[in-house]
C-alpha positions in Angstrom: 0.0 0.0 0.0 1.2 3.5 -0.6 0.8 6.7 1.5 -1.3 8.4 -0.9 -3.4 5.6 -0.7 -4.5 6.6 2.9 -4.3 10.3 2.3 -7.6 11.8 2.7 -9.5 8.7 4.3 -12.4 9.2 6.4 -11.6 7.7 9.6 -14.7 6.0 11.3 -15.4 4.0 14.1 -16.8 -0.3 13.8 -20.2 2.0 14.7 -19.7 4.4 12.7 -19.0 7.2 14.8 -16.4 9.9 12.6 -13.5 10.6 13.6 -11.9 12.7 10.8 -9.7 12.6 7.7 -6.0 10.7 7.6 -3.6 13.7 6.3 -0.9 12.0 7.0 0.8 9.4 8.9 3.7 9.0 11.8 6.5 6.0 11.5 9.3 4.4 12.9 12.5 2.7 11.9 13.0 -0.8 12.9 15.2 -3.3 12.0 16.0 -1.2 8.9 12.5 -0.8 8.1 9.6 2.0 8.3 6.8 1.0 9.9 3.6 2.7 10.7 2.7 3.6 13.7 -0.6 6.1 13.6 -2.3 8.3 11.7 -2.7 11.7 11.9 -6.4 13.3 11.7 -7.9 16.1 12.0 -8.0 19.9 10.5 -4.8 20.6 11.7 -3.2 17.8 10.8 -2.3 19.0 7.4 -0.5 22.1 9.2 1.4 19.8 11.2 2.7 17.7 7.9 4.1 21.4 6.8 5.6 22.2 10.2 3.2 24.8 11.2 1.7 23.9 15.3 -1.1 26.4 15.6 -2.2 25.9 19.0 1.0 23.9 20.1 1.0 24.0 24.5 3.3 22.0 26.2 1.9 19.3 28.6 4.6 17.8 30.4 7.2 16.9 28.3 4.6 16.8 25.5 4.3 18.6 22.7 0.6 18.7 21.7 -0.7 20.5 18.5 -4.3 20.5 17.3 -3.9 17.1 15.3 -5.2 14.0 16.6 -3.5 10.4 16.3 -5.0 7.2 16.0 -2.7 4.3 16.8 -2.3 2.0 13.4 -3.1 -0.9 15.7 -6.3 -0.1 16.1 -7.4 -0.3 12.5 -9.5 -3.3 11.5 -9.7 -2.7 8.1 -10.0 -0.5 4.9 -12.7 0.4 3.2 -13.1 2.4 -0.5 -12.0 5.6 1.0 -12.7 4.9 5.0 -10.3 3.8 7.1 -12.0 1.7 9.9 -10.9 1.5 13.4 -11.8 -0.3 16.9 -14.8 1.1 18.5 -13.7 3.0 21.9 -10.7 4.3 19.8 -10.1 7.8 21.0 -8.2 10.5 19.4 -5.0 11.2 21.2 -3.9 14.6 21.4 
């Protein structure tokens, strides 16, 4: 699968609930490889991709931005042009 295969995905729920729009996606290197970790929903997102926090407060020692993340393994499967995820799944901020 490529990335601009998930670009621009509704993300919903088992239910059905909405969750927003993959604009882009978060990964990490092991063992050589990428691998995907979340995705990254929400208005914002797309400012994110180019850098841009609007919003950003510090929390801790986190960094939060108005984009939300959904954890990859919480997708059960794809859908022409949905992304579908675990009920209960929650967007992290």
């Amino acid at each position: 699968m490529l990335l601009s295969e998930l670009l621009h995905r509704e993300v919903v729920t088992q239910s059905g609930r909405r969750l927003g729009h993959v604009h882009d996606v978060r990964a990490e290197r092991r063992n050589g490889s990428l691998v995907l970790t979340s995705l990254i929903i929400g208005r914002r997102a797309m400012l994110e991709h180019f850098g841009i926090g609007l919003g950003r407060a510090r929390t801790g020692t986190k960094l939060r931005t108005g984009a939300g993340t959904v954890p990859w393994r919480a997708v059960v499967r794809l859908t022409a042009g949905k992304v579908v995820v675990e009920d209960g799944t929650e967007l992290r901020r």
